[in-house]
N, C-alpha and C positions, 0 to 999 in steps of 0.2 A: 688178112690185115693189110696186104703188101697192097692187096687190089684196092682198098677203096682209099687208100692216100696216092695212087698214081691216077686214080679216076679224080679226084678231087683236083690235083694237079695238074687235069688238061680243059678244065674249064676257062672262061673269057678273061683274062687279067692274071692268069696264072703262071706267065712266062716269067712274071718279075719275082715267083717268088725257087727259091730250094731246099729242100730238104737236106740238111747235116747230121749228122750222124758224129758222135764223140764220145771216146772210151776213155772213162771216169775211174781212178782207184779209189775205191771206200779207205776206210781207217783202220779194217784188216787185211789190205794188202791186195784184195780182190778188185779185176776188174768189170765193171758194167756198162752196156751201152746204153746213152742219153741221144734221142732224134728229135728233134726237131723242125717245124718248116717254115722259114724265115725269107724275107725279103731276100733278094742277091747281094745290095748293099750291105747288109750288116753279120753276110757269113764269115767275114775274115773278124770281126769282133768276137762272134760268140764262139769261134774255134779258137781264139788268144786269150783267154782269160780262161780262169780256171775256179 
């Protein structure tokens, strides 16, 4: 899984974008992780908000 999001990644136009990654508490207490791959610009957004 890991390989075809880092192959997709190194394609032409791909510099602008990154992958985030954000550990999410459910409503029992447990955490899980949410990834994402996002412009560079709007990584400090989607890791502020919750």
């Amino acid at each position: 899984m890991a390989k075809k999001t880092v192959a997709s990644l190194q394609k032409k136009g791909a510099k602008a974008f990154t992958k985030a990654i954000k550990m999410v508490k459910n409503d029992k207490g447990f955490y899980s992780f949410k990834s994402e791959i996002l412009p560079k610009e709007k990584v400090n957004d989607y890791l502020a908000k919750k």
